[in-house]
C-alpha positions as CSV (number, residue, x, y, z in Angstrom):
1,X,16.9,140.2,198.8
2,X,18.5,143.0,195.9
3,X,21.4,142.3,198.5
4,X,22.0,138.7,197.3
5,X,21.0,137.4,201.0
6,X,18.5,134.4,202.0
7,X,15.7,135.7,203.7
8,X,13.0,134.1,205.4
9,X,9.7,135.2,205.9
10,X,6.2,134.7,206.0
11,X,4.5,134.3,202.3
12,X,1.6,137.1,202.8
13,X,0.7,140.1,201.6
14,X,2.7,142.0,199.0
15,X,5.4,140.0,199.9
16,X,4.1,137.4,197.8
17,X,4.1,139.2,194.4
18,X,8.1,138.9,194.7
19,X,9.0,135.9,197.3
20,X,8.6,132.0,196.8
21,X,10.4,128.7,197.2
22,X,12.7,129.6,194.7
23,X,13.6,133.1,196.0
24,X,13.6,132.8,200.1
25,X,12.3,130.4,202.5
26,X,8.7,131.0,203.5
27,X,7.6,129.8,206.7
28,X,4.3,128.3,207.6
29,X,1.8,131.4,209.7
30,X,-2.0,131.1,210.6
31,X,-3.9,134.5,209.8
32,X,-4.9,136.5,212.9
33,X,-7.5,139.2,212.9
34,X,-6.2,142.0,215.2
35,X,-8.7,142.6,218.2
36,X,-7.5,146.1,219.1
37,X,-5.2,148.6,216.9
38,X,-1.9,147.9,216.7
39,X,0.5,150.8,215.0
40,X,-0.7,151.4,211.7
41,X,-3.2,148.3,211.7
42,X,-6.5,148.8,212.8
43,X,-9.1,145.8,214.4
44,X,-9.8,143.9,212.4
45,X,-7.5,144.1,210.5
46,X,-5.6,140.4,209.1
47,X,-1.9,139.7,209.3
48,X,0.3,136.3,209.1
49,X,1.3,135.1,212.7
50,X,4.5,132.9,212.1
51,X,5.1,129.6,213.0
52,X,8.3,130.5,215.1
53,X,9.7,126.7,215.3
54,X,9.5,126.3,211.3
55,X,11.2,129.7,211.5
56,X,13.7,128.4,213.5
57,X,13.9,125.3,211.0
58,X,14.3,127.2,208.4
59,X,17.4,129.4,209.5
60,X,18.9,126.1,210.5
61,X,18.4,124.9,206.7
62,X,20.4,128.3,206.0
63,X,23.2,128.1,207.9
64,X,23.3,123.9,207.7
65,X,23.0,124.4,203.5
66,X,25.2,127.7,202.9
67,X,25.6,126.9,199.4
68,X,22.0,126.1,198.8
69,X,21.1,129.5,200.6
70,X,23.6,131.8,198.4
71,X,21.6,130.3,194.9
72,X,18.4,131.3,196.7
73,X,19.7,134.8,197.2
74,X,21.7,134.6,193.9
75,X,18.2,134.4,192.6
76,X,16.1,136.5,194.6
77,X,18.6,138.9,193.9
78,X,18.9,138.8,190.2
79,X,14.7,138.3,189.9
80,X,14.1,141.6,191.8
81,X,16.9,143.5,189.9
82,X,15.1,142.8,186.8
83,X,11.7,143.6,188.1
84,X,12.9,146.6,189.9
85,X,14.6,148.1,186.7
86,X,14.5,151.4,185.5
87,X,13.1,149.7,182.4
88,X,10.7,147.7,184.1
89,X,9.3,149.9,186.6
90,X,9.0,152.7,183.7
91,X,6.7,150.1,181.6
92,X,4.9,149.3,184.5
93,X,3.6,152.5,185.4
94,X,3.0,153.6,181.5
95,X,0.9,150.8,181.6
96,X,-0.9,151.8,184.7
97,X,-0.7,155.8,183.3
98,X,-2.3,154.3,180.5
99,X,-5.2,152.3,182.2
100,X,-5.9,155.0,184.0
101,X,-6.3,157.8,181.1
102,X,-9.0,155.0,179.2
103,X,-10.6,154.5,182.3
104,X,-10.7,158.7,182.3
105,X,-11.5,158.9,178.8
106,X,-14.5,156.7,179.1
107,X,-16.1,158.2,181.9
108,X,-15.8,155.2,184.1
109,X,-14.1,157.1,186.7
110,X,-17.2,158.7,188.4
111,X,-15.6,161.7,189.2
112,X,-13.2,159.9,191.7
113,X,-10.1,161.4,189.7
């Protein structure tokens, strides 16, 4: 995506705090619950199981709509680049530094820190 190109995925997880309709091309999944372990996933564990004909739609839309798909990654590309700043990645985590440090300062942490 920081690369300028259209991706396509499924619009779960943490994928979501940066991917949308106006950044990719999200295709429709169900939500499985794993029965056995599976890599780093355990059972029971939830992930997105694509709907492989809308994914197959939706590269056609790419390739069929190549000037539509270069402004999607135009702006996928600029919307991470600002969110993955130096700038805004540093106020990010004083803000998280800083959450943390009240939560310290006002005991709240029970001894978890």
């Amino acid at each position: 995506m920081v690369l300028g190109k259209p991706v396509i995925a499924t619009p779960y997880s943490g994928v979501t705090d940066f991917f949308d309709l106006n950044t990719g091309y999200p295709v429709r999944y169900r939500t499985l619950e794993l029965t056995q372990d599976t890599g780093p996933y355990q059972a029971g564990s939830h992930w997105a199981d694509p709907d492989v004909d809308h994914a197959a739609e939706r590269m056609l839309e790419v390739v069929e709509r190549r000037d539509e798909a270069h402004a999607v990654g135009r702006r996928a590309s600029e919307d991470l680049s600002r969110r993955l700043s130096y700038a805004a990645v540093g106020k990010t985590l004083r803000e998280r530094y800083e959450e943390v440090l009240r939560t310290v300062r006002q005991g709240q942490l029970g001894g978890r820190l």
